[in-house]
N, C-alpha and C positions, 0 to 999 in steps of 0.2 A: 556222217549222216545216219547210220545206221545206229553208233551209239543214242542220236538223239530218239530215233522212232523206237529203240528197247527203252528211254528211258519215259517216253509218252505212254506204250505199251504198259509202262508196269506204273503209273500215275492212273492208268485208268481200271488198271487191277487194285489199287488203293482206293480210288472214290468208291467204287463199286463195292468193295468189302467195309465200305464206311471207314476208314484208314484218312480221317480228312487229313490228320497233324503228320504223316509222312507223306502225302498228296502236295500239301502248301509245302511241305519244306524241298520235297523236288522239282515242282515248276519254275521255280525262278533258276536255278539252276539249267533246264532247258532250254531256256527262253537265253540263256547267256551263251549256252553252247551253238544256238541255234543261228544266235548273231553272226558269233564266229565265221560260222559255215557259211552267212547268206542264205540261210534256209528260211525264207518268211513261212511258207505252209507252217514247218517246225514251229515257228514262233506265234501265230495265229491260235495251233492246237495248244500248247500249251498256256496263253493267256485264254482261248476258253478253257481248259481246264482251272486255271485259279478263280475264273469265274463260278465254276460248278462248285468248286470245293466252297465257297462263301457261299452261292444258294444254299445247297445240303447245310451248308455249318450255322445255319440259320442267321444268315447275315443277309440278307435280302437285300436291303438298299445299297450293301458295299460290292455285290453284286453286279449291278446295274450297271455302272459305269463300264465297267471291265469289260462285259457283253457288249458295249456300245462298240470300242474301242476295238475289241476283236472283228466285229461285224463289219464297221465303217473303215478301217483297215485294210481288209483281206478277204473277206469271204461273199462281202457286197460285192464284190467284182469277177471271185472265185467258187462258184457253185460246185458244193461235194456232198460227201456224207457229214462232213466235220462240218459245214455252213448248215445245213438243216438241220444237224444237231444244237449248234447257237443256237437259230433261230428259233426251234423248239424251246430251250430250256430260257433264253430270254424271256421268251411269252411267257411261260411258266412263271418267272420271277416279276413279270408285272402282273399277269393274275394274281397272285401273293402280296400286292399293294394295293391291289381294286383297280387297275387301270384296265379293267373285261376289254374296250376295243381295244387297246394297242395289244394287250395277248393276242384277239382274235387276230391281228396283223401279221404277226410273227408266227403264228402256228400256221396259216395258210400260206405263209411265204416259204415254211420250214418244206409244209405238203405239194408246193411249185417244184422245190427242188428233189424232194426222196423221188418225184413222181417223172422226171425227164430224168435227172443223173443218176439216181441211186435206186432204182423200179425195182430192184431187186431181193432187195434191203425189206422184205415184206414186214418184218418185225416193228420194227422203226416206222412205217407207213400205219400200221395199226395202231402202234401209239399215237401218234401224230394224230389221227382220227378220233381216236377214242379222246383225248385230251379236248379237242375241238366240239366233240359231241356235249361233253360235260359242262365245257363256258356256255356252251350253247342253251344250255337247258339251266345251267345259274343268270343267263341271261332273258328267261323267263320265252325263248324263241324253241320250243317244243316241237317245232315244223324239222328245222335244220339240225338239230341235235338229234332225231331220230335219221333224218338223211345219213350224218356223219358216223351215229353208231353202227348203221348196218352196213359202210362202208367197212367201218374197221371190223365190223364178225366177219366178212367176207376173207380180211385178210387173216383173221384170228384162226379161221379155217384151215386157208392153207399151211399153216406154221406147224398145224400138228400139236398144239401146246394146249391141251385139254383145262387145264389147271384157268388158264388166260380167256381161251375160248367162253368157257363157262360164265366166267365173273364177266366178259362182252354182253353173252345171250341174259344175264340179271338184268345190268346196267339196262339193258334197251328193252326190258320187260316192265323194268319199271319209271323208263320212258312214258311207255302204252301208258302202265297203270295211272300213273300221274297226270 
């Protein structure tokens, strides 16, 4: 077990440094190991990871599926950090087709979960907000997009991450101005 969570661990040190082509070539690998063991969690994180590597790798619609599958799966059932990560980047990836309500579904189901399991996780909560703020406002609803962005400065606040803070307090200036 512990091999598979170094080998999730360094899959997600891959997407993150943009590494998509050693990311896809270690997730199926995972997801084999993880059978092995009976580890579904293992196998849920790693099939959204192949999911994320196809967002990022600008595959959007090969994406989708894969998100479906991990969500209806495992993580519909199983509320964590790694299910409101889905949730989030699914939305994401139907924002990215035009499907604005099914994203808004998915980023409020992501924000159900950071918000009972993962409250802590304040980083992750402020994206989640901020993300929500933005469909909010491409969805022409100016009301709830300034709701959702002053949620996430709230959170952007306590992070301490000045760089993130800042580009918040823009965004929802030019909320106002708008």
């Amino acid at each position: 077990k512990g091999i598979v969570w170094a080998m999730i661990e360094r899959t997600d040190i891959f997407i993150d440094q943009d590494e998509l082509i050693k990311a896809e070539l270690l997730t199926p690998k995972i997801i084999d190991l993880a059978k092995q063991i009976n580890d579904s969690l293992g196998i849920a994180v790693a099939t959204l990871q192949t999911a994320q590597v196809k967002l990022y790798g600008k595959k959007v619609n090969e994406s989708l599926p894969i998100f479906e599958t991990c969500i209806n799966s495992f993580f519909s059932r199983h509320p964590s950090k790694y299910a409101a990560l889905a949730y989030n980047d699914y939305g994401y990836a139907l924002g990215q087709t035009g499907n604005l309500e099914k994203e808004a579904t998915q980023l409020i189901q992501a924000l159900k979960i950071y918000e009972t399991v993962d409250k802590e996780n304040i980083q992750e909560l402020a994206i989640t907000l901020n993300n929500l703020s933005t469909l909010y406002y491409s969805m022409n609803n100016k009301e709830k997009a300034i709701e959702y962005g002053k949620r996430s400065l709230q959170y952007r606040e306590k992070t301490g991450d000045y760089e993130k803070l800042s580009l918040s307090c823009c965004n929802l200036s030019q909320l106002y101005a708008g």
